[in-house]
Structure formats: C-alpha cells, structure tokens
N, C-alpha and C positions, 0 to 999 in steps of 0.2 A: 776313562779319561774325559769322556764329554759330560759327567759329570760333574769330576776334578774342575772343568773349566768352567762352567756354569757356575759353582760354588765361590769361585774365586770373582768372576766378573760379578758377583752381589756385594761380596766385601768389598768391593770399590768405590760404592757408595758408604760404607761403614764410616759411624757416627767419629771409631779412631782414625788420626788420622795415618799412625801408624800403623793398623792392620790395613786399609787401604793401603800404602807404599809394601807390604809385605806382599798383599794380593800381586798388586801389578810387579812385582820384580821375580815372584812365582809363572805369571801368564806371560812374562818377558821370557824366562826359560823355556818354556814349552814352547812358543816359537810360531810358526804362520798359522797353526791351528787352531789359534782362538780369536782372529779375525774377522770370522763368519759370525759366531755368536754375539761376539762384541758388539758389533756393527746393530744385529739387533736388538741389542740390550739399551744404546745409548739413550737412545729417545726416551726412555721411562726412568733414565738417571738424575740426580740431583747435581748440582754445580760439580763439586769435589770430582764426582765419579766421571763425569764428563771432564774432566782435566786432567784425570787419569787415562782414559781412553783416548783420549787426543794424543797422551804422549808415548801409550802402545803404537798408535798408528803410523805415527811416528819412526818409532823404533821396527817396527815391521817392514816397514816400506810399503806397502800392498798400496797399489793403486783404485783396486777395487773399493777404500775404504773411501774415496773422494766424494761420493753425494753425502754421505752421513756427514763428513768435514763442512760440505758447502752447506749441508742444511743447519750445522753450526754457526754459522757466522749469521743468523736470525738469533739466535740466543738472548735472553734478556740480560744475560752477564757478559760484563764485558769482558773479564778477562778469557771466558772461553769459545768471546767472536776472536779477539786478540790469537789465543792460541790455537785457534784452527787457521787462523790465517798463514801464521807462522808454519807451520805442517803443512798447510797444502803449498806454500812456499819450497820449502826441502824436500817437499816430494817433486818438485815440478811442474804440479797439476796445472795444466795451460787451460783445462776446460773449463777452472775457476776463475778469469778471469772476467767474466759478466757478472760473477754472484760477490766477488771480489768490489768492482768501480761503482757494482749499484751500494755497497755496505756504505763505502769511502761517499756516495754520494748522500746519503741518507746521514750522514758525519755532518756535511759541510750542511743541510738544511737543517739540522739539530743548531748550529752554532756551535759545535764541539769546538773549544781552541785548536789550531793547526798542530802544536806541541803536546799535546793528551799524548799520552803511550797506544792508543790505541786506532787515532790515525796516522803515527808512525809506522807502526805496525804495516797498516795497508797501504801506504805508500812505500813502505820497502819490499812487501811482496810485489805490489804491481811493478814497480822496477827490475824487480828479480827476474821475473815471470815476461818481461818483457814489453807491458803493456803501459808504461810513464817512461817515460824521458828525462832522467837528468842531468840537469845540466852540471855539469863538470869542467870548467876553463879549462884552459890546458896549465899555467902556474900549478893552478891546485893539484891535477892530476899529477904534475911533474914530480911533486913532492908527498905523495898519498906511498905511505907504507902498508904492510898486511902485517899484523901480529896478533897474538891468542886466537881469539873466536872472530874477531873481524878483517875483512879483506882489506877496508879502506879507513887507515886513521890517519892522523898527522904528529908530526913532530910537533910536540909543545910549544919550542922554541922558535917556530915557522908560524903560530897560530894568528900571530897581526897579518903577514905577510897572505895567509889563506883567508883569513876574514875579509881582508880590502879586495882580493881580486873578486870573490865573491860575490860582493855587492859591486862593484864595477861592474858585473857582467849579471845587475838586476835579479839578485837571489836575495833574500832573506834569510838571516842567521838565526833559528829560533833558540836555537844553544849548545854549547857544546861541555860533556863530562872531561874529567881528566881521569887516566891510568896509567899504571907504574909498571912495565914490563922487566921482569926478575927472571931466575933462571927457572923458578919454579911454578908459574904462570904470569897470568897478567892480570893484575888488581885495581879496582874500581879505589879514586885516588879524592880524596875531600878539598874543594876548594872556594874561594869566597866568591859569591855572587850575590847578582843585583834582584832585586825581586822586579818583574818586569814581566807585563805580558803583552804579547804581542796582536795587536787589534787589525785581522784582515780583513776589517772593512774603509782602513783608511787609503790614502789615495797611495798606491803602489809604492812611486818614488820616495815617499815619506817614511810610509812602513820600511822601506829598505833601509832611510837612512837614519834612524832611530835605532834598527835592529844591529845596524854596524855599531854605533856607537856605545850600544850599552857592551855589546860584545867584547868590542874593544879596552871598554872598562876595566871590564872581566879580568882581562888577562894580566892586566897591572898587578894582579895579588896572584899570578901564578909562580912558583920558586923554580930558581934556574937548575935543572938537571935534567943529563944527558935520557936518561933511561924513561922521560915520561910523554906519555902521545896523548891523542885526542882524540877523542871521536864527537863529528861535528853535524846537525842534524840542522837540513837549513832548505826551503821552499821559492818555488818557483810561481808568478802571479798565477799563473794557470791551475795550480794547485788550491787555491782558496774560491 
C-alpha cells in the first residue's frame, strides 16, 4: 500500500491532466493514509500537483496538514496561495491567521486591486476565521438569504435597496455576480456591466460614492425574476 500511495502522489504532478484527477480521486479512496506522505511530497510538486494536494487536504480534513497549507500561501502561484487559503479556511485552522494578514498584507503593498480573486479569497477566510470584521448594516443583513454554496446572497430584486445602505454605512461595493437558483443547483447567471476599477487610493468618501453609483448602474440591466440572488463582494476603509 505505501507504495500504491507513493506512486499515486507522483501522478499528481503528471504532465495529464487527467491522470492527475484519476490519481487524486484513487488517494481520495484510500483515505487518511496518504496524508503523511503527501505532506511530504508537496514541496517538490509543481503548480498542478500542489492543487491537487490542497484539495486532498481538504477533503481529509487532517489538521496536521496545516503548516505545508501555510507554507503554501508563499507560493509564487497565485492560485495555489488562493487555494490554500481557502482550505485552511474549511478547515478552521485559527493558527493561520498570522501567515494569513501577513499574505493579505504583502497584497495591499504589491498594489493588488482590492477585487483580484485573490485578496478576496483572504479576506473571506480572515473573516471566516474570525480575525476581520465585517461590516454588515443590519437592512442588509435583514435581507441576506443562504442558498447553494453560499451562506450570504441577496435577492436580486433587493440589490438597490443593499447597495445604498452599504454605502451609507461607508463600505465600498467592488461588485457584485448574479445567480439563478433552480431546483437542481445554483448557477453562475451572465449580466451587463460597467468596466470599472476601483482606485483605493482615492479619498474614502469618493471611492464609496463612485463605487455606489456605477453599482447602481449595474443593476438597471438586471431582468425581473423571482428565482435570481446576488452575491455581493464589497470593502471597508480599513481594508485598503
């Protein structure tokens, strides 16, 4: 067996991409026993294989895997500082949250935009995890539903009425997608926007009221039905 898993944990780096997802959903079967080796294998993996591993660790749950995660989030790729963030998120790992504020810090001196996928990413684990604060009016929270994968969207129909309190209550809207909730999941839903990026270096109150209004834009080309939410991704001065 330990070499069963050995062999598998190399095809995970494999050039296919499809004998990698075969490997890992073989080392998904076999079960906590190949966490050990794993763990020591990532460091010598290339991008792919390391985004397979993250999403065993994942699926494991092992808490043990948490410094090879945190020594992820130095990665020169981002999506697999992103996906380790995200896993030491679901896993809970609280002891991440120093190696977590310093990434998210090392963001904000880069000049990453606030809206990148990838300091979203760390501002939703550090929120998760407990260590940001956001800010949530209560309007907004009054009307915040849970469906599919996320605890917190909004009615479509509601999305002026969540954008103004928003920014009333000094947030910045950096954007929000639209989804169609069916009986057979919840689907990523196409709609018009503005091209527009949001500059936080300008003077707070501006940024905010800029960031309403194109928001606000926005939703003029949203179509009226019952079945579609929001999910709305929006920053606090403190945050920039």
């Amino acid at each position: 067996m330990t070499e069963d898993i050995a062999r598998l944990i190399e095809l995970l780096d494999d050039d296919s991409g499809d004998i990698a997802e075969d490997a890992k959903q073989e080392l998904m079967s076999i079960g906590p026993g190949v966490a050990q080796p794993l763990m020591a294998a990532v460091p010598r993996m290339h991008r792919y294989g390391q985004l397979c591993a993250i999403e065993l660790f994942e699926y494991l749950g092992d808490a043990s895997s948490a410094p090879v995660l945190i020594g992820l989030l130095d990665s020169e790729h981002e999506t697999v500082r992103e996906w380790s963030a995200d896993a030491l998120t679901q896993m809970g790992i609280q002891a991440a949250v120093p190696a977590l504020r310093a990434a998210y810090q090392r963001l904000r001196a880069t000049g990453t935009p606030p809206d990148f996928t990838e300091p979203v990413a760390l501002r939703r684990a550090l929120t998760l995890l407990g260590a940001r604060r956001q800010v949530l009016p209560p309007l907004t929270a009054s009307l915040q539903v849970s469906t599919g994968p996320w605890d917190a969207m909004w009615p479509a129909a509601r999305l002026e009425e969540v954008i103004n309190d928003l920014a009333e209550h000094n947030q910045a809207i950096l954007y929000f997608s639209l989804w169609t909730v069916t009986d057979t999941g919840t689907y990523w839903t196409n709609h018009e926007t503005l091209r527009r990026e949001f500059n936080p270096h300008a003077p707070w109150p501006q940024a905010v009221a800029i960031a309403r209004e194109m928001a606000l834009l926005e939703t003029a080309f949203i179509p009226a039905r019952e079945n579609l939410v929001a999910l709305v991704e929006w920053i606090d001065e403190s945050d920039v």
